[in-house]
N, CA, C and O atoms as CSV, one atom per row, in Angstrom:
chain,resi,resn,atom,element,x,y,z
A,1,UNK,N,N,-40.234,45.369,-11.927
A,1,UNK,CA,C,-39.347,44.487,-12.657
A,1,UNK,C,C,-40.159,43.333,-13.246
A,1,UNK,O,O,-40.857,42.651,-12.496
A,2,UNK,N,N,-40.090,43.060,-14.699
A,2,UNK,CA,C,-40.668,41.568,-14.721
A,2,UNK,C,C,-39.761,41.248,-15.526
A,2,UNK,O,O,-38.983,41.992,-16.122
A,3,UNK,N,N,-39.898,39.467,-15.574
A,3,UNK,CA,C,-38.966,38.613,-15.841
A,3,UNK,C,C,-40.001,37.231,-16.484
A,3,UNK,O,O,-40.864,36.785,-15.728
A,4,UNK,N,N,-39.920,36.930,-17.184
A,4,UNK,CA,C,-40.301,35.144,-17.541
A,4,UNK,C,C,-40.279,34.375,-16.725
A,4,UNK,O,O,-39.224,33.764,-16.557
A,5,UNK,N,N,-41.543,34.054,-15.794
A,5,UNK,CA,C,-41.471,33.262,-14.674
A,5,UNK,C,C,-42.135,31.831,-15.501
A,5,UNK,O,O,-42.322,31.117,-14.516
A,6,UNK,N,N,-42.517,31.141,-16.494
A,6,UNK,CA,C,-42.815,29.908,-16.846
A,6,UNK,C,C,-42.997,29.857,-18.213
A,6,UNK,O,O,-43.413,30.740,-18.964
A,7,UNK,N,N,-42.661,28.790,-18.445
A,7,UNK,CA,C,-42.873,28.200,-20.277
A,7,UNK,C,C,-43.482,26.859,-19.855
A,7,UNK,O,O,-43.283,26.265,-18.796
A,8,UNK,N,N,-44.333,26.459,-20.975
A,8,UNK,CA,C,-44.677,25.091,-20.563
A,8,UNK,C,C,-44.666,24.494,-22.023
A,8,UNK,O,O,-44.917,25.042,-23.097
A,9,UNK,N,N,-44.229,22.962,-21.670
A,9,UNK,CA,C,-44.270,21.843,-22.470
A,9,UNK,C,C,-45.478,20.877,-22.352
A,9,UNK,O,O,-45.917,20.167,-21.448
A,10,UNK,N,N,-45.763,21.086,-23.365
A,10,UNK,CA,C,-46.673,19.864,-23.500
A,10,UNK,C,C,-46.296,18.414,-23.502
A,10,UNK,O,O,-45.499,17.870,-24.266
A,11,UNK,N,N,-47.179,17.719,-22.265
A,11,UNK,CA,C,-46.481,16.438,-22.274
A,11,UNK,C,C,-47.690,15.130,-22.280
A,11,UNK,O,O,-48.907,15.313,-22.259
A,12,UNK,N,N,-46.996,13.806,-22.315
A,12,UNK,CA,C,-48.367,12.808,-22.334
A,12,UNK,C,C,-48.718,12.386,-21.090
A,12,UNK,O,O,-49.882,11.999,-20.976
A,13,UNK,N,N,-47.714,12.345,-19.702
A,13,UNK,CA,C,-47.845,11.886,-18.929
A,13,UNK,C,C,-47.177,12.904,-17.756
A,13,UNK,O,O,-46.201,13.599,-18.038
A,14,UNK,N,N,-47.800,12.926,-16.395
A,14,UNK,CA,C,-47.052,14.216,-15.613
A,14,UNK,C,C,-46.032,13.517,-14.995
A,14,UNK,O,O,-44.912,13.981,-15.211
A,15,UNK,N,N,-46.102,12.314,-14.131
A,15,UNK,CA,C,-45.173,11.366,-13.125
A,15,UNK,C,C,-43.761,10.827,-14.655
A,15,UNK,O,O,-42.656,10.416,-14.301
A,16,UNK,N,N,-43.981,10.902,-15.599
A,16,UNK,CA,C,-43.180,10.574,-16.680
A,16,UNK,C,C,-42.158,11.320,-16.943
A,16,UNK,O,O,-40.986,10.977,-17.095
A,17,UNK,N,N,-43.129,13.447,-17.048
A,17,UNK,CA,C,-42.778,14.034,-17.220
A,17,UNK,C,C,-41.661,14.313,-16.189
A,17,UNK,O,O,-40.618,14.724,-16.697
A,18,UNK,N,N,-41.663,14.168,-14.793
A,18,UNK,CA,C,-41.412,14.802,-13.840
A,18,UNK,C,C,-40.319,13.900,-13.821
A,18,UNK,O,O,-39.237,14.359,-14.184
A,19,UNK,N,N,-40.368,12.855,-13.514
A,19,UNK,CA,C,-38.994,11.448,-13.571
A,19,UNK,C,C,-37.707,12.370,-14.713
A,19,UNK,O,O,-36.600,12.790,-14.376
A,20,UNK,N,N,-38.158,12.424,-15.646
A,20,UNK,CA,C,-37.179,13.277,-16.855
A,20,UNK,C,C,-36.285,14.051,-16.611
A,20,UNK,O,O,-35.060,13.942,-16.677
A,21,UNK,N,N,-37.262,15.237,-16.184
A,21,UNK,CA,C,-36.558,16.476,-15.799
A,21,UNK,C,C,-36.103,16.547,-14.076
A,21,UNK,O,O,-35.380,17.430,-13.614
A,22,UNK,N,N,-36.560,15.682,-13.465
A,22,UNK,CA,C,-35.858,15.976,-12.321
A,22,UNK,C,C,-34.376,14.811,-12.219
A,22,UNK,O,O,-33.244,14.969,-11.763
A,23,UNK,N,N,-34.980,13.793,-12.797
A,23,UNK,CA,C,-33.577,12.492,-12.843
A,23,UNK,C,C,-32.571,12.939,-14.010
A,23,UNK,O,O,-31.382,13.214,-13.855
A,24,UNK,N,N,-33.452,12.958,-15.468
A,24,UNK,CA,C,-32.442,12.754,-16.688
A,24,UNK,C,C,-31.506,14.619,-16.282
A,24,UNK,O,O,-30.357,14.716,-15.850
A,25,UNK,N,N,-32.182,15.472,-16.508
A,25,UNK,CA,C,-31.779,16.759,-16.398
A,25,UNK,C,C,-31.627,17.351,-15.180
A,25,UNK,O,O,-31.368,18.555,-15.191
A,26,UNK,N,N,-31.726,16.792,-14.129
A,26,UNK,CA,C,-31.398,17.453,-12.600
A,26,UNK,C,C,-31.766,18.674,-12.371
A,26,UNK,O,O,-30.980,19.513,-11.932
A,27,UNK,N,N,-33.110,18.939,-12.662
A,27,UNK,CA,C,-33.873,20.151,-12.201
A,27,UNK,C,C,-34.788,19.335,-10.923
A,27,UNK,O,O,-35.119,18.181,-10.651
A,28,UNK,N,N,-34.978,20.882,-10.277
A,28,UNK,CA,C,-36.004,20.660,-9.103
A,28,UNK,C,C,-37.536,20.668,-9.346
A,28,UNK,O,O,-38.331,21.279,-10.059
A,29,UNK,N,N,-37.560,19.680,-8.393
A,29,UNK,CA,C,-39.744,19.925,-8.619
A,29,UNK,C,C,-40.232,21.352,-7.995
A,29,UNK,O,O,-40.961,21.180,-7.018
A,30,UNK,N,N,-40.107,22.098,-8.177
A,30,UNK,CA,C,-41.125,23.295,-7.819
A,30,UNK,C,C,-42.329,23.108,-6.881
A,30,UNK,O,O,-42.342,23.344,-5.673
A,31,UNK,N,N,-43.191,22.712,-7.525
A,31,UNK,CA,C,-44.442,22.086,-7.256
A,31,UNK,C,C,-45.120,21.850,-8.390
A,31,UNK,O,O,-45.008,22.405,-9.483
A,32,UNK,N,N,-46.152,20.594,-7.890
A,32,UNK,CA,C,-47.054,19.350,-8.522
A,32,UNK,C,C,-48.235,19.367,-6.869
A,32,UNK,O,O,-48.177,18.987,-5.700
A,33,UNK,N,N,-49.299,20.143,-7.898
A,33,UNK,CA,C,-50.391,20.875,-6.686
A,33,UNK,C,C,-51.651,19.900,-7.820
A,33,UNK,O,O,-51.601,19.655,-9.025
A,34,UNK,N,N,-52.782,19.519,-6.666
A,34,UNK,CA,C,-54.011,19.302,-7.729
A,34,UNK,C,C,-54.496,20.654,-8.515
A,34,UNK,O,O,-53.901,21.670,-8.155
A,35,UNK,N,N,-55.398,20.804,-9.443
A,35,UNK,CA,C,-55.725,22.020,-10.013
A,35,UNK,C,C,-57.107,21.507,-11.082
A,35,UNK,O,O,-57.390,20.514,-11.753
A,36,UNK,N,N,-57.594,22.559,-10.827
A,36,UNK,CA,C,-58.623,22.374,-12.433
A,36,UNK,C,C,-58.566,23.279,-13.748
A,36,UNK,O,O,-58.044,24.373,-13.963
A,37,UNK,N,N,-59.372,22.316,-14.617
A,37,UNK,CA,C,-59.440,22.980,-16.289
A,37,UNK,C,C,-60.374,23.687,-15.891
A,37,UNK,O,O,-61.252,23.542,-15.041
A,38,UNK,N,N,-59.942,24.907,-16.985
A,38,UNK,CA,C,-61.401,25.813,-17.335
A,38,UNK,C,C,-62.686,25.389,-16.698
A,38,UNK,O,O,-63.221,26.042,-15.802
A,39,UNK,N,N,-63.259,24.055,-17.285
A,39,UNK,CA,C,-64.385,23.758,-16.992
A,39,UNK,C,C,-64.060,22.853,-16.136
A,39,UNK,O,O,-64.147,21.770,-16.715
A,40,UNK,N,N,-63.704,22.700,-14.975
A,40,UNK,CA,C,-63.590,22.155,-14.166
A,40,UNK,C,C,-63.206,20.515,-13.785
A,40,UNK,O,O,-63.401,19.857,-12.763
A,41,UNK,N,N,-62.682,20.242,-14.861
A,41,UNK,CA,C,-61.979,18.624,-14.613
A,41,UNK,C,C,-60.808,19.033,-14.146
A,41,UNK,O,O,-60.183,20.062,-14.404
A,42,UNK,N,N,-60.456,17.786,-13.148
A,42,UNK,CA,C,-59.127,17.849,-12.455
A,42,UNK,C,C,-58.055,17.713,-13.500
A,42,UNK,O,O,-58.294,17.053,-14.512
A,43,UNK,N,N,-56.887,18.292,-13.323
A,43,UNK,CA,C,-55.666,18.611,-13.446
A,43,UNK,C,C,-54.321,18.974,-12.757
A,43,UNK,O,O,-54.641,19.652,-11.780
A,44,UNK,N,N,-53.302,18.877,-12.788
A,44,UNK,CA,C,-52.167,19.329,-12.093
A,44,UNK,C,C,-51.316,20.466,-12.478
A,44,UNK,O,O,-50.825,20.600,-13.599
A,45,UNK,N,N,-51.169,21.266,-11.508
A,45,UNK,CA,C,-49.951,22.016,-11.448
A,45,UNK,C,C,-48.631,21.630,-11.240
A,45,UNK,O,O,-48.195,21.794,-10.100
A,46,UNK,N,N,-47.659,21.003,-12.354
A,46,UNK,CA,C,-46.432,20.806,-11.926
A,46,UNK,C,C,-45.665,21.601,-12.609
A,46,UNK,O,O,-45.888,21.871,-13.789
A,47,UNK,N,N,-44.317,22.227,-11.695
A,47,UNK,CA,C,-43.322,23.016,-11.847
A,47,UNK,C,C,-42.096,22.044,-11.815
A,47,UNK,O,O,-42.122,21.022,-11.129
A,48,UNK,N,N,-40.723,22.500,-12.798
A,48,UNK,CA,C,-39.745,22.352,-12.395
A,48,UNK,C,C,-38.731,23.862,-12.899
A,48,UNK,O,O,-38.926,25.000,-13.325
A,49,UNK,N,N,-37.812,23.140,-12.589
A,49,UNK,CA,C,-36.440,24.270,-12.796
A,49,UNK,C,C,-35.768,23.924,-12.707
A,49,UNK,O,O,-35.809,23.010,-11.884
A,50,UNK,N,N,-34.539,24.148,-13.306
A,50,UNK,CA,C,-33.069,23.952,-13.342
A,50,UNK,C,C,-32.486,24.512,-11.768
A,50,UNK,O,O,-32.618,25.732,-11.664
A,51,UNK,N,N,-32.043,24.030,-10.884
A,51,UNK,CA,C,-31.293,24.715,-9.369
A,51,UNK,C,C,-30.840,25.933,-9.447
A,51,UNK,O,O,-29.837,26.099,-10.142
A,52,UNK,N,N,-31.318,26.858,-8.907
A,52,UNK,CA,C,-30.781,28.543,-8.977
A,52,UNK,C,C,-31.544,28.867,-9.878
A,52,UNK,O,O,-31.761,30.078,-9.834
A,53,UNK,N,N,-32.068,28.354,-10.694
A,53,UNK,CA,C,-32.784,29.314,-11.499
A,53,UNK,C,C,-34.212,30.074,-11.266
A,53,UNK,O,O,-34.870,29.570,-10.356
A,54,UNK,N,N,-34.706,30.992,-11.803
A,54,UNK,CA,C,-36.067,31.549,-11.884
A,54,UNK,C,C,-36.973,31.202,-12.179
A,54,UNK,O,O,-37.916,30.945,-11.431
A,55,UNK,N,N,-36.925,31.039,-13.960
A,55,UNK,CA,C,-37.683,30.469,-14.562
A,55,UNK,C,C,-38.185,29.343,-14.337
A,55,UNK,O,O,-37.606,28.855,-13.366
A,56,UNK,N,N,-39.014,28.632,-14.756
A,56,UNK,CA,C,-39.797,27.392,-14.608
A,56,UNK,C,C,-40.418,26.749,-15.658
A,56,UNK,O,O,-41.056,27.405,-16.482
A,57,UNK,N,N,-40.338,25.819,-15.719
A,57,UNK,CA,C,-40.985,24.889,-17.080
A,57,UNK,C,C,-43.126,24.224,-16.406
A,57,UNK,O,O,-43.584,23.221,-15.860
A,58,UNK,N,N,-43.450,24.983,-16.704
A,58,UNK,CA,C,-44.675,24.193,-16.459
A,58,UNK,C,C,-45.260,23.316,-17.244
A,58,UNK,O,O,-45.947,23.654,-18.208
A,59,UNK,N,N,-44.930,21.495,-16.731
A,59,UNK,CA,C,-45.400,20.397,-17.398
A,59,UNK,C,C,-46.733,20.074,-17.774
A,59,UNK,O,O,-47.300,19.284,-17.019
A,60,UNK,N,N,-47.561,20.611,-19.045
A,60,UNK,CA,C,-48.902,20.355,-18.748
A,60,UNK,C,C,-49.180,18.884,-19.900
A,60,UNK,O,O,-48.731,18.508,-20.983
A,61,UNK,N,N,-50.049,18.470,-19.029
A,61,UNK,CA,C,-50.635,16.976,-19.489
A,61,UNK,C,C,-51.079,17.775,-21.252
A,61,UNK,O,O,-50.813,18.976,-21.297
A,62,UNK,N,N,-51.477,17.382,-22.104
A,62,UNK,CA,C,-52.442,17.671,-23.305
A,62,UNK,C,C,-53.998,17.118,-22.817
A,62,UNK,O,O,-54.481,16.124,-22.274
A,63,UNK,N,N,-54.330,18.074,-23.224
A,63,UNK,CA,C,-56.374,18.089,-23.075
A,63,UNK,C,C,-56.827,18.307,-24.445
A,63,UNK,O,O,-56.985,19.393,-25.003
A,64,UNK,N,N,-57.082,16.736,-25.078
A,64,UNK,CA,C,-57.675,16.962,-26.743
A,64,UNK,C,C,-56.489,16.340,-27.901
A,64,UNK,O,O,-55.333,15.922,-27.832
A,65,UNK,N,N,-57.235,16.495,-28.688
A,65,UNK,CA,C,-56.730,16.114,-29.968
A,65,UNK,C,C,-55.586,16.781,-30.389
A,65,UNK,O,O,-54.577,16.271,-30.876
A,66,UNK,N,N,-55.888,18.385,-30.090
A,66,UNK,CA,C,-55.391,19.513,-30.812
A,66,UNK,C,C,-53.810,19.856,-29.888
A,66,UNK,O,O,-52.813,20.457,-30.288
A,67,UNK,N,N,-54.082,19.205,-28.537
A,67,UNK,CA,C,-52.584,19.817,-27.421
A,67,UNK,C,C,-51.637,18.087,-27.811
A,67,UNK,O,O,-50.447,17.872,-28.037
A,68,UNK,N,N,-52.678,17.279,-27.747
A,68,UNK,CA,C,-51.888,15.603,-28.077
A,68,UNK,C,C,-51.221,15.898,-29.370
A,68,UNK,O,O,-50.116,15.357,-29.334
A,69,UNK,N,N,-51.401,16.508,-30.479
A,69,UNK,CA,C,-50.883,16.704,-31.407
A,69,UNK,C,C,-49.919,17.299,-31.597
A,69,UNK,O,O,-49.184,17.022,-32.544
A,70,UNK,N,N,-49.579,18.604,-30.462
A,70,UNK,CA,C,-48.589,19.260,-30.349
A,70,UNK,C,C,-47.209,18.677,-29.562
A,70,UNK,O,O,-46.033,19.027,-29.665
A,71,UNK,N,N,-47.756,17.795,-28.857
A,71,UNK,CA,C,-46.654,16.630,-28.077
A,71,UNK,C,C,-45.523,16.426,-29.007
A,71,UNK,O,O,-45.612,16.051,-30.176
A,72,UNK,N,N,-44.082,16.816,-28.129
A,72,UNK,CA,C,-42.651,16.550,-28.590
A,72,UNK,C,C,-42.727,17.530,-30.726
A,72,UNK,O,O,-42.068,17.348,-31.750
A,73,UNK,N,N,-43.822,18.405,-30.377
A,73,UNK,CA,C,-43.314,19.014,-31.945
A,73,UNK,C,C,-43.688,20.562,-31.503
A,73,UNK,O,O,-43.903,21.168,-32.553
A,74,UNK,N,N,-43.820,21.264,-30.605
A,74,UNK,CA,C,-43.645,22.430,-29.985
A,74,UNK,C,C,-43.539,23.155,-31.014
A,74,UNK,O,O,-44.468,23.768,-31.540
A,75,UNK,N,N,-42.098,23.135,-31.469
A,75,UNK,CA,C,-41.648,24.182,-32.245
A,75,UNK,C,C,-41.451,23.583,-33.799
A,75,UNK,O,O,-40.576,23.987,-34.565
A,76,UNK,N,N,-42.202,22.786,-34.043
A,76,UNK,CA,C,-42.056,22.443,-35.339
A,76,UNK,C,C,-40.742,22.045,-36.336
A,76,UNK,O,O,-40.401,22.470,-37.440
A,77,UNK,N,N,-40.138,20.979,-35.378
A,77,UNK,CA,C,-39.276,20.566,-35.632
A,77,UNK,C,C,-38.023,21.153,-34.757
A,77,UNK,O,O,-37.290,20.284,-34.284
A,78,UNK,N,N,-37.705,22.422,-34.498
A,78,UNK,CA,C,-36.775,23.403,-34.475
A,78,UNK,C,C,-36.347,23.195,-32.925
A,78,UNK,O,O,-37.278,22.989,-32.146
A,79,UNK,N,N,-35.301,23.220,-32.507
A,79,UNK,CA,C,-34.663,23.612,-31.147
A,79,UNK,C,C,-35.356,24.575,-30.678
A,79,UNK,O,O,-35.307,25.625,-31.319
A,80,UNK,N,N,-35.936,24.546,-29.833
A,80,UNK,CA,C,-37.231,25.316,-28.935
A,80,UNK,C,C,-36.916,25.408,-27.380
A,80,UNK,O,O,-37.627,26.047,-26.604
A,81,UNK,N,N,-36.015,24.852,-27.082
A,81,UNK,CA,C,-35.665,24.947,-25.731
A,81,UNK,C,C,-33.788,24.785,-25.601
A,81,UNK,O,O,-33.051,23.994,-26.188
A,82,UNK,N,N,-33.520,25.643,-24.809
A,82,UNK,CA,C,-31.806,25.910,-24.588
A,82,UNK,C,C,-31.444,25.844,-22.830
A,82,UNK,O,O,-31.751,26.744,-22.048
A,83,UNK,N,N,-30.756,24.614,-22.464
A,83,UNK,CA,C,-30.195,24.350,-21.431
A,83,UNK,C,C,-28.817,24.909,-21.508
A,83,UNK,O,O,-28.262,24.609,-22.565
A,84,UNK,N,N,-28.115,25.623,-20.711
A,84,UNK,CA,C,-26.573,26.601,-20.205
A,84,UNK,C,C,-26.210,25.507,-19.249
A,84,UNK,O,O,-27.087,25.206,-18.438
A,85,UNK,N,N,-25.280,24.976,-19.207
A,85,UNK,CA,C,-24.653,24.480,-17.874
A,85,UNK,C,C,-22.751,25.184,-18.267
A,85,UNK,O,O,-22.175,25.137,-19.354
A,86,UNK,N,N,-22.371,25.601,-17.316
A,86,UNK,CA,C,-20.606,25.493,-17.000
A,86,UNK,C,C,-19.870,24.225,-17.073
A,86,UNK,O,O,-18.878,23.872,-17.711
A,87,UNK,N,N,-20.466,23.775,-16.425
A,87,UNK,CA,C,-19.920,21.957,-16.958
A,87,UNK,C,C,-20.785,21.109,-17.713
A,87,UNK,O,O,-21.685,20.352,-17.350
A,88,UNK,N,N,-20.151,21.501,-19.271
A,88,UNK,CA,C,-20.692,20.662,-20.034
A,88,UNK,C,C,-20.944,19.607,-20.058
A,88,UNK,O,O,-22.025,19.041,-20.219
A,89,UNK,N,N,-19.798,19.179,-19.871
A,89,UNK,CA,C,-19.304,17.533,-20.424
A,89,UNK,C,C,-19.899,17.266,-18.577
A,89,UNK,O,O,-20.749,16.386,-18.712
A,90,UNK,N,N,-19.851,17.494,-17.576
A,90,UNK,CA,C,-20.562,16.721,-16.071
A,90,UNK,C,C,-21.859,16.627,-16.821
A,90,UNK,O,O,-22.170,15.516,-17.251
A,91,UNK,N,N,-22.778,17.804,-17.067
A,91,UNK,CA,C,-23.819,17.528,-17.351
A,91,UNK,C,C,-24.417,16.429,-18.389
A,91,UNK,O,O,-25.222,15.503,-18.295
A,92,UNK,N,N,-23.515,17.069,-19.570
A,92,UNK,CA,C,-23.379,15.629,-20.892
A,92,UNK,C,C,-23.596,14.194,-20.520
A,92,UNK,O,O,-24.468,13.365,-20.776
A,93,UNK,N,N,-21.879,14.205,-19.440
A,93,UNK,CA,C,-22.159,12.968,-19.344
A,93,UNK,C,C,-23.173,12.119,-18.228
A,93,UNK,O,O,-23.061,10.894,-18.171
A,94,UNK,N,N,-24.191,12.854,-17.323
A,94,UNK,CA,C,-25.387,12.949,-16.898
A,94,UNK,C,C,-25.934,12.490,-17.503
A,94,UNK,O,O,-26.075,11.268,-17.545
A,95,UNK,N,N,-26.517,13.399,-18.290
A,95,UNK,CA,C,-27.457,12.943,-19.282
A,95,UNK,C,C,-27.714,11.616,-20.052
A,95,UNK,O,O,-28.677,10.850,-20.097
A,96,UNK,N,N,-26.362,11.637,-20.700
A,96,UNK,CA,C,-26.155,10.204,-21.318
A,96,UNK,C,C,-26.527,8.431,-21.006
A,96,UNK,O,O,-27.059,7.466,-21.555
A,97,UNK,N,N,-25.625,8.935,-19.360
A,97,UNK,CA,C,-25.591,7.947,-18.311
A,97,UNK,C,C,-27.492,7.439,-17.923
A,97,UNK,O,O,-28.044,6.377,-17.639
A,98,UNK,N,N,-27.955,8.862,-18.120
A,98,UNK,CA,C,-29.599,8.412,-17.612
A,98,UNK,C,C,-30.210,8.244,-18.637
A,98,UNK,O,O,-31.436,8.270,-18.533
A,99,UNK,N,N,-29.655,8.027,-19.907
A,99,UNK,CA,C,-30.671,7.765,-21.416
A,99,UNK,C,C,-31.232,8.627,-22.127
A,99,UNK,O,O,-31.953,8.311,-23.073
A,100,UNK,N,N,-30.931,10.165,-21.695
A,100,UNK,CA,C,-31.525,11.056,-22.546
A,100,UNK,C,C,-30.999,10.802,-24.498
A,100,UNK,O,O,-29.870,10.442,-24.830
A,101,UNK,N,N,-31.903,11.040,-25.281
A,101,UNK,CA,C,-31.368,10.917,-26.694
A,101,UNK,C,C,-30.609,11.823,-27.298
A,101,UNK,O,O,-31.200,12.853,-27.623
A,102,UNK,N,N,-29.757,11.769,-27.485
A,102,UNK,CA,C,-29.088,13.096,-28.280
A,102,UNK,C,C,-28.996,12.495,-29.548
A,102,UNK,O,O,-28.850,11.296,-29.785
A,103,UNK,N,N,-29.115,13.626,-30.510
A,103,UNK,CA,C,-29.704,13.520,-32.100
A,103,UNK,C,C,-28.230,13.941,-32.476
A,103,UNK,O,O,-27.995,13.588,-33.632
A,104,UNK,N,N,-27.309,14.491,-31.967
A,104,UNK,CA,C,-25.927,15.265,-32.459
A,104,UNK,C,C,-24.382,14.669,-31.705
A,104,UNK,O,O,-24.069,13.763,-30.933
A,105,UNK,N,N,-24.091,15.130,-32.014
A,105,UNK,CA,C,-22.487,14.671,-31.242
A,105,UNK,C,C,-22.019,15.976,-30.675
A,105,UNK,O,O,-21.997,16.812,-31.579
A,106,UNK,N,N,-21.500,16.649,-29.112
A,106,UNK,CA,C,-21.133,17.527,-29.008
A,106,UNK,C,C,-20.450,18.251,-29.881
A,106,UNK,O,O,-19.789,17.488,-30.585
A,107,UNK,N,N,-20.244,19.726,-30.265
A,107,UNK,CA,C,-19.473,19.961,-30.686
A,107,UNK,C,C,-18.820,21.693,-30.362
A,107,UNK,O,O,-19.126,22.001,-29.210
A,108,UNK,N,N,-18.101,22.732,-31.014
A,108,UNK,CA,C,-18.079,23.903,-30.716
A,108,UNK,C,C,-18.219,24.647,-31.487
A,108,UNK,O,O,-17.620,24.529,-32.556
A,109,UNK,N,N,-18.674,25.216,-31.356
A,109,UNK,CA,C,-19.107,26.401,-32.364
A,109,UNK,C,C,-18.922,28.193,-31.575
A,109,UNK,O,O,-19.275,28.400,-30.414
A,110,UNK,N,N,-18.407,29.147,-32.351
A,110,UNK,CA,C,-18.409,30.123,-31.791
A,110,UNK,C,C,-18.809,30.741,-30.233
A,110,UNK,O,O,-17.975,31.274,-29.501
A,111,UNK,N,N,-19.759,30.621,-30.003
A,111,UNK,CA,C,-20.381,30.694,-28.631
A,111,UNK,C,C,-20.659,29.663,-27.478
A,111,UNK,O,O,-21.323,29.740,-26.444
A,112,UNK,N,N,-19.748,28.467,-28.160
A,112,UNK,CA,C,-19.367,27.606,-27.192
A,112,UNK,C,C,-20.091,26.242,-27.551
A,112,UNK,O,O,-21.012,26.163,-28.364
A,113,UNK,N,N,-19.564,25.187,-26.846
A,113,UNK,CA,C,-20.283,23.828,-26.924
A,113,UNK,C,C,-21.879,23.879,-27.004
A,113,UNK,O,O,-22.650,24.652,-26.436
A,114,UNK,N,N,-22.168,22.724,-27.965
A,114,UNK,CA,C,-23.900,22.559,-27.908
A,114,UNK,C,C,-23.526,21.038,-28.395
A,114,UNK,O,O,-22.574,20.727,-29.110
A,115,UNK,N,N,-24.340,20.324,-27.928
A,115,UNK,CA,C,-25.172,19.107,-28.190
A,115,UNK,C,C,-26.679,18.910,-28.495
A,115,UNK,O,O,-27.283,19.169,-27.455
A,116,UNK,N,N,-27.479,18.587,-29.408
A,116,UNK,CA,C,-28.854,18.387,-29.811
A,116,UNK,C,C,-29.204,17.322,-28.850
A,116,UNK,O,O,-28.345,16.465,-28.642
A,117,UNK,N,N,-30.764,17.218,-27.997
A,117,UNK,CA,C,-30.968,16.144,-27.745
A,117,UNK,C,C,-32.585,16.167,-27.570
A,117,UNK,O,O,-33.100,17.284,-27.536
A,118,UNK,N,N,-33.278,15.230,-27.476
A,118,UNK,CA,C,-34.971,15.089,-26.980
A,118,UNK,C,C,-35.320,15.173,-25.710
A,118,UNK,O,O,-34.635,14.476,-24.962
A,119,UNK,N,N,-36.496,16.047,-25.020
A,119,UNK,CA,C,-36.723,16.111,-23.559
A,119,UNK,C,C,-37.672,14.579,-24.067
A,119,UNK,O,O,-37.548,14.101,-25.195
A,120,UNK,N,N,-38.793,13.852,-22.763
A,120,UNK,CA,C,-39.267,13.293,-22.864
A,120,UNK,C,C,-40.273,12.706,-23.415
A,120,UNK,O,O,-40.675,11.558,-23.603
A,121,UNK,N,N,-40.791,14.482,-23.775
A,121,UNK,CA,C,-42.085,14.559,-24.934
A,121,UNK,C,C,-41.842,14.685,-26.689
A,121,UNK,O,O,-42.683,14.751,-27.586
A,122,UNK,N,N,-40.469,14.685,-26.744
A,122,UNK,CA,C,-39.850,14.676,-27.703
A,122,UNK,C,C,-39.336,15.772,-28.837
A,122,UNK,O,O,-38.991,15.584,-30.004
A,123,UNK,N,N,-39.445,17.468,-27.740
A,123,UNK,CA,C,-38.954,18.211,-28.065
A,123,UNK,C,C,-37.175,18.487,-28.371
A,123,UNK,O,O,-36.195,18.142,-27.711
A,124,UNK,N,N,-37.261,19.026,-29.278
A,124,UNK,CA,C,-35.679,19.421,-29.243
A,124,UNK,C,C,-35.265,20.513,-28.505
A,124,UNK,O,O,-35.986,21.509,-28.438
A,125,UNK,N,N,-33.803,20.437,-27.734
A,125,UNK,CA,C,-33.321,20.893,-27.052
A,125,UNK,C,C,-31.934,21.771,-27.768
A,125,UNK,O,O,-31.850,21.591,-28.983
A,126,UNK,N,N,-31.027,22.542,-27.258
A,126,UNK,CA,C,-29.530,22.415,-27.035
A,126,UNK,C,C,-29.173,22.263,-25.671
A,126,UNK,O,O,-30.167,22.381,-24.955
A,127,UNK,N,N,-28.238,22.069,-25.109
A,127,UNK,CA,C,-27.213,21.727,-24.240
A,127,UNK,C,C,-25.758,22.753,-24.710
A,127,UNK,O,O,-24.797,22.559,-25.454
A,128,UNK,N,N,-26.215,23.912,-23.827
A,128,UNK,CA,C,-24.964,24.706,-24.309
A,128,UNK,C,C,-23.717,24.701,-22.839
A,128,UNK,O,O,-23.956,24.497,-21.649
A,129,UNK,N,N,-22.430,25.000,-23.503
A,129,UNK,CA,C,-21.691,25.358,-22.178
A,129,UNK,C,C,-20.476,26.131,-23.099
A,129,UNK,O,O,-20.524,26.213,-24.327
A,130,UNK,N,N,-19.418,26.660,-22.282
A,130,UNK,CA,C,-18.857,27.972,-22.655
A,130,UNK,C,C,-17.700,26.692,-23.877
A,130,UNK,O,O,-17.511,25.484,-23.739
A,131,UNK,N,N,-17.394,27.249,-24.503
A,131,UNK,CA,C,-16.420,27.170,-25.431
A,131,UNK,C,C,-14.992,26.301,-24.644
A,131,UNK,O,O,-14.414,26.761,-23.659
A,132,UNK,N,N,-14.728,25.386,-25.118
A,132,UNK,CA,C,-13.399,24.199,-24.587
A,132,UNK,C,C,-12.415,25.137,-24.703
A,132,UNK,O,O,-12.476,26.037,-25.541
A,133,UNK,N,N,-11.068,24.940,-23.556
A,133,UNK,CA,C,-10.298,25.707,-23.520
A,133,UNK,C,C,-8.976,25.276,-24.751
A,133,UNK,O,O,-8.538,24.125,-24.741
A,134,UNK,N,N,-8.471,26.232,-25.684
A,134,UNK,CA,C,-7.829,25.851,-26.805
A,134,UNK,C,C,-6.736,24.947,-26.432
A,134,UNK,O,O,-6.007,24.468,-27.301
């Protein structure tokens, strides 16, 4: 069986990164292990995840010009990452409450609620949940 066990974001700071996604978005720390680069400068292994989930976001610092550059523009402008919660609006108003940015105003669309918003590095997100009851 395989499955997508990690994606990683490029970020500027790891203790920054980690405050974000475990406070603003209420995912778990996985683990945040020491580790080295290729050529051997220290680095960290940090994991998170959304609770119950599989997958994992691996937070990596940028090393260079070329990963600092990619910071909060991943996907080149584009929604590059999709959060599911059942309770929208708990999570929403989570979010809000802890300062995350949202670029949109909830709304619904066919396949249910989405809100636009920025993780910490300044990627775009959605925030999906099932469709408001009519």
């Amino acid at each position: 069986m395989a499955f997508l066990q990690l994606t990683a974001i490029i970020v500027d700071d790891y203790d920054e990164a980690v405050a974000f996604f475990t406070g603003a978005l209420g995912f778990e720390l996985v683990e945040d292990s020491p580790a080295s680069t290729n050529d051997g400068r220290p680095k960290r292994w940090v994991v998170v995840r959304p609770p119950g989930a599989e997958t994992g976001i691996l937070l990596a610092r940028a090393d260079g010009e070329r990963q600092a550059a990619a910071v909060g523009d991943q996907h080149a402008g584009r929604v590059g990452f999709f959060l599911s919660d059942d309770d929208f609006e708990g999570r929403y108003a989570h979010m809000r409450a802890a300062g995350v940015k949202f670029l949109t105003e909830p709304r619904t669309e066919p396949y249910g609620r989405v809100v636009v918003f920025r993780d910490v590095a300044g990627n775009r997100w959605d925030l999906l949940g099932p469709a408001s009851p009519p």
